[in-house]
N, C-alpha and C positions, 0 to 999 in steps of 0.2 A: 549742656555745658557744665562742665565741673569748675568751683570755682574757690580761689584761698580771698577771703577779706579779712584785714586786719583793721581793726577799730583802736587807734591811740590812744591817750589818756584822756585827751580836750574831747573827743568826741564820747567818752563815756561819763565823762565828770559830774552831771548829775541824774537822778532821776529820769529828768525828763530826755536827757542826751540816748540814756541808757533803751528810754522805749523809740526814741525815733532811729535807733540803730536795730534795735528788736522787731519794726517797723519792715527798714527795708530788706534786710534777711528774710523774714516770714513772705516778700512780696516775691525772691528768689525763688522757694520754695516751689511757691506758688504756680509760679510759671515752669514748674519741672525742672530746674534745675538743679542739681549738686553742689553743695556749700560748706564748707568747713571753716569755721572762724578763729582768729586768733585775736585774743584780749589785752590788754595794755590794762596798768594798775588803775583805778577810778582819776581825775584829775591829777592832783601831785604829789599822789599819795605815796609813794616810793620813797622823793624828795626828804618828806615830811618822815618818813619811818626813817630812813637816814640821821635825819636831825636828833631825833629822839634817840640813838644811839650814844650814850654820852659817856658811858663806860667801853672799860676793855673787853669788845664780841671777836670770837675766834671768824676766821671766814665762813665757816659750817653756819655756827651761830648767823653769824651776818645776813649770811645767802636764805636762812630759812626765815628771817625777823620778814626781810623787805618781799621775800615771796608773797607773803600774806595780802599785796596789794593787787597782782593780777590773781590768786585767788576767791577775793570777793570780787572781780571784774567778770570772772567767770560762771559764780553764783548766781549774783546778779541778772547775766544776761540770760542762761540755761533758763531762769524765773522768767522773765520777761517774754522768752520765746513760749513757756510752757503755757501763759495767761492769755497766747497767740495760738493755742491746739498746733504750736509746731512741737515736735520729737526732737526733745536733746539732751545732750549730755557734755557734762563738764568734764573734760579732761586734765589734771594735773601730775608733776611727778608724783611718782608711786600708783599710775592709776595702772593697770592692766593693758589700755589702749596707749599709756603716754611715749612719743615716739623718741625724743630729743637725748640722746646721750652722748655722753662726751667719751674720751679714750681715758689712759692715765696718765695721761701732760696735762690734760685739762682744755684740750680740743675737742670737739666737735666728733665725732666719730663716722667717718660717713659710710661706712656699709654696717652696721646695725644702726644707726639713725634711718637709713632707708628703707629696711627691712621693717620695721617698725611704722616705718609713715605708708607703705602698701599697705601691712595689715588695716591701717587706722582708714586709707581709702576706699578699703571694703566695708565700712562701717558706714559708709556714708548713705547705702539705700536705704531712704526711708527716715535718718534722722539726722541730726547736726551736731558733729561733736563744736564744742568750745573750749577751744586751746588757750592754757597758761601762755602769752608771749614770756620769751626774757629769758623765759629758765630753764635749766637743763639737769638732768640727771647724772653721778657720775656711776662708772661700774657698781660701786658698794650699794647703791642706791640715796648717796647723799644731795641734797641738793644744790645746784650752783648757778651761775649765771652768767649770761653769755655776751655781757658787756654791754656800751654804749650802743644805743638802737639796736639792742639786743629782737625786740618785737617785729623789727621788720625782717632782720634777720630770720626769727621762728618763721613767718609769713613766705618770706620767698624760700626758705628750704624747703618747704613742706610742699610748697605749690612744684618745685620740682621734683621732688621724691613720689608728691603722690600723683604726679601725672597730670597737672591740672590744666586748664587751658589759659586759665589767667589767675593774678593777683591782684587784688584791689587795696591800694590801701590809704585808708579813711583817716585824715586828719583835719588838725583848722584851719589848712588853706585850700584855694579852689585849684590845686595842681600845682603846677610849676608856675611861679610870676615870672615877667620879663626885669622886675625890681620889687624890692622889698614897697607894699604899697601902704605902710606906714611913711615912708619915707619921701618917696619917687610917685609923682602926681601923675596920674593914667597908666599907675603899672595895669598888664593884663593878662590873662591864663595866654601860658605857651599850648598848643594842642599834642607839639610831639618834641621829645629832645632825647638825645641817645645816652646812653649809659656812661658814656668817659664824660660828655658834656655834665651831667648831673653828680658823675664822683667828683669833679673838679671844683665843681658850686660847692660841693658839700665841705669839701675840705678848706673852702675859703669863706665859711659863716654860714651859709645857707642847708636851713635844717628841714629837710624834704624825706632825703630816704637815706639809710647808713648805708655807706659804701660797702662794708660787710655785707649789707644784704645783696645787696647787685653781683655779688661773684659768682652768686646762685641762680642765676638768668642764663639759660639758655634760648636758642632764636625761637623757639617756639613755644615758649612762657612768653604770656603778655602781661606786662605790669602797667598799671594804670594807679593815679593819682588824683582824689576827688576830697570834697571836703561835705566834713559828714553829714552839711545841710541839703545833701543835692538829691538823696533819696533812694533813686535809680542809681545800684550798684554794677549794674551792666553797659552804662554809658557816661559818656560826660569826664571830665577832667583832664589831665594829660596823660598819653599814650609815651613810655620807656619805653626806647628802641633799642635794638642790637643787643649783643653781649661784648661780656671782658675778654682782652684778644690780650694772650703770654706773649710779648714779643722782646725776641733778644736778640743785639743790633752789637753789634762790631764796628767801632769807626776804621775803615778800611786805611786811613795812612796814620804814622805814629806820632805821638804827640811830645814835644817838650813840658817838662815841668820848671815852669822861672816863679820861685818863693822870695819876697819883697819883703825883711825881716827889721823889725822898728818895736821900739819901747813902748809899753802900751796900746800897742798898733790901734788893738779895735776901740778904744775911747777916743780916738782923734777922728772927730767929724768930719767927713769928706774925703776920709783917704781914697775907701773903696773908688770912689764917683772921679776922684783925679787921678786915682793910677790905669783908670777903664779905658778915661777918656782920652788920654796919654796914647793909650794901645790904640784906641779908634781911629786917633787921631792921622795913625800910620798904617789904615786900612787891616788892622792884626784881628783876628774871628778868635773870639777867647770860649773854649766850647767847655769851660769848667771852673769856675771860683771855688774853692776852701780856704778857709778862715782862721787862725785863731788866735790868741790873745797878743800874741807879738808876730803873726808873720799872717801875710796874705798870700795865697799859693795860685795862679793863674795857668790852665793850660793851655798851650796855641799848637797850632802844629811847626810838626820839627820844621820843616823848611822854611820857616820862618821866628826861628827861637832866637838869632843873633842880633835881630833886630829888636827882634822883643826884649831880649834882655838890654842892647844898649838904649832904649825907649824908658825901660821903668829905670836902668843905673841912673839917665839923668833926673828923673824925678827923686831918686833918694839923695842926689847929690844939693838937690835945691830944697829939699823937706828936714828939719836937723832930727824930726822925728823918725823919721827913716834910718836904719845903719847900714844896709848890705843887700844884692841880689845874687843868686845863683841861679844856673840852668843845670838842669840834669836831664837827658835823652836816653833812650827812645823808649816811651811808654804808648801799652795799647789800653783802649778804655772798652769796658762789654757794661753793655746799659740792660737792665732789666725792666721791662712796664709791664703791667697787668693787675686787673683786677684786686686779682689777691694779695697783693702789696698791700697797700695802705692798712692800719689799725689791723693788722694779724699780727700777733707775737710769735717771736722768735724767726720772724721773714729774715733779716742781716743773719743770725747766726745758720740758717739754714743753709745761706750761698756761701757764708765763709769755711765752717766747718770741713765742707768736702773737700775744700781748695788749703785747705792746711793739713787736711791726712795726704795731698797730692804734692804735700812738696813746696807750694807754689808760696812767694811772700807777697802781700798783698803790697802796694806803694799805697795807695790811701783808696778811701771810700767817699763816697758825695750821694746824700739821700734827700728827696724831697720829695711832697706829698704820694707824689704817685710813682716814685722811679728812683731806681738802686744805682749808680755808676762806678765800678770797681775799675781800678787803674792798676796795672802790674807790668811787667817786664814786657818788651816787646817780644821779645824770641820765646813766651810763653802763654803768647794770647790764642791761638788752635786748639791749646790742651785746656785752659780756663773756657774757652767758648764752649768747647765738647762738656764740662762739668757742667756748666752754669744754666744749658739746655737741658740737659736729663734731668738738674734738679727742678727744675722749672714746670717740665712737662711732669713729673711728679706728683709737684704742688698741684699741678691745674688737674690732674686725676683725681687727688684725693679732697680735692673741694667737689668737682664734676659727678661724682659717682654721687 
């Protein structure tokens, strides 16, 4: 079995964390298997270089200051394997083996990142390399970084680049709980929960795995969840299932836009919750809220917009905060979900961009954690579906590859 474990900061934070991680890798070994680890900076020690930054560091500067912490993580452990007669080596940017590089936007690169991460999987007969989490290399060879949960991120590219059978990755909790069990009395390990189940925790407080990393799971990469006290890297914790599915969805009938237009709208507590319940009240499915400082924008469907607008006019007529309502028809709405949403820069400009060299004016945008909803003209939504796919399946190549 080939195998990617990534070791976070809690589980290397001291001495002693560092050898019972050194521990169960040697015990991988052991049993014949293939292993290549990725490191996380010792405890909070990133944090802490952060802090100490208290003058003006260029990015360069910056990226190279906080590197320093998964480079002694990787010292450390290469030491602790070598004091275990295991074969290894520490892998950093600038090493000969290091696979991670970015393009010149400051993405990710994935066909020389992958190219790179085979060579690095031929290196694995016989010894362990130990991967910088976090950081990446760019063309010039300067170093940089690959953001929040950047480590789990190195962990699962790698394990799909280099073929592996699974990812493990070691932190201070024992998988996925059913609640936070500081809080919630008998929280317990979930044993398996799927990959949209677990972006959606993540992006609602719960710090498991970066959703960044999971765009890198394919069905046959196994990712597991285990906390670093369990030993046994090849069992135990919970099992991530599935992968991130592109999906782009057309509301098939068109929609009215009715905007509820009021002085200081969003400081006046309750509006949203009375102008909803207004619509509920008359059976009206409102399949889009936008907001802003003076107007709430509601969309329903058209064949039911007359209603809806004389529903909300009497609410502005009884609110003196309220001044006015309009309907404007017939808009079509192309919803975008997938993976690679969430915390990737420049995803909005990516779908707009195409759709303004084509002509097309957008009527408004609605984004949340995991999903894009563009509204445009109804007599233009075939030609936006057509774009909004090719970019999409694009995006899903150039992370996939």
């Amino acid at each position: 079995m080939r195998l990617v474990a990534k070791f976070g900061g809690t589980s290397l934070g001291t001495g002693q964390r560092v050898e019972r991680a050194a521990d169960s890798i040697a015990d991988v070994v052991a049993d014949g298997h293939e292993i290549a680890v990725v490191a996380s900076a010792m405890g909070s020690t990133t944090d802490e270089l952060l802090e100490d930054i208290t003058f003006d560091a260029d990015n360069a500067d910056r990226a190279e200051i906080v590197s320093m912490g998964e480079r002694t993580s990787v010292r450390m452990l290469k030491a602790a394997l070598a004091a275990r007669d295991v074969d290894a080596t520490f892998v950093e940017p600038g090493s000969d083996l290091w696979p991670v590089i970015t393009d010149s936007h400051g993405e990710v690169d994935p066909s020389v990142t992958q190219e790179r991460a085979e060579a690095l999987a031929e290196a694995l007969d016989g010894t362990v390399p130990v991967v910088t989490g976090f950081l990446a290399e760019t063309p010039d060879g300067d170093v940089t970084t690959l953001g929040r949960g950047g480590s789990d991120t190195t962990a699962v590219m790698l394990g799909n680049y280099m073929d592996a059978d699974e990812v493990v990755i070691v932190t201070d909790v024992e998988g996925v709980m059913t609640g936070d069990p500081g809080v919630v009395e008998g929280a317990r390990n979930v044993a398996r929960i799927t990959v949209d189940e677990l972006r959606n925790l993540s992006f609602r407080g719960a710090e498991v795995i970066a959703p960044s990393a999971l765009s890198y799971k394919h069905e046959d990469l196994n990712v597991r969840v285990l906390h670093y006290q369990h030993g046994d890297l090849t069992a135990g914790g919970t099992k991530v299932e599935g992968t991130f599915e592109n999906i782009v969805d057309m509301e098939e009938d068109p929609l009215a836009c009715i905007t509820v237009a009021g002085r200081a709208i969003r400081n006046r507590p309750g509006i949203l919750s009375d102008l909803s319940e207004a619509l509920f009240e008359h059976e009206i499915n409102i399949d889009a809220v936008a907001s802003g400082m003076d107007s709430v924008t509601f969309y329903v469907g058209s064949d039911v917009a007359e209603v809806a607008e004389t529903t909300l006019h009497d609410e502005v007529v009884e609110d003196e905060s309220l001044s006015s309502v309009t309907n404007e028809s017939e808009f079509a709405v192309i919803r975008i979900m997938g993976g690679e949403l969430p915390n990737r820069p420049g995803v909005i400009s990516g779908i707009v961009a195409p759709l303004a060299d084509a002509g097309v004016t957008i009527h408004d945008i609605v984004t949340s954690a995991t999903s894009v909803a563009v509204f445009v003209a109804w007599s233009e939504r075939e030609e936006v579906l057509s774009i909004v796919q090719e970019q999409v399946s694009i995006s899903h190549e150039n992370v996939s590859r």
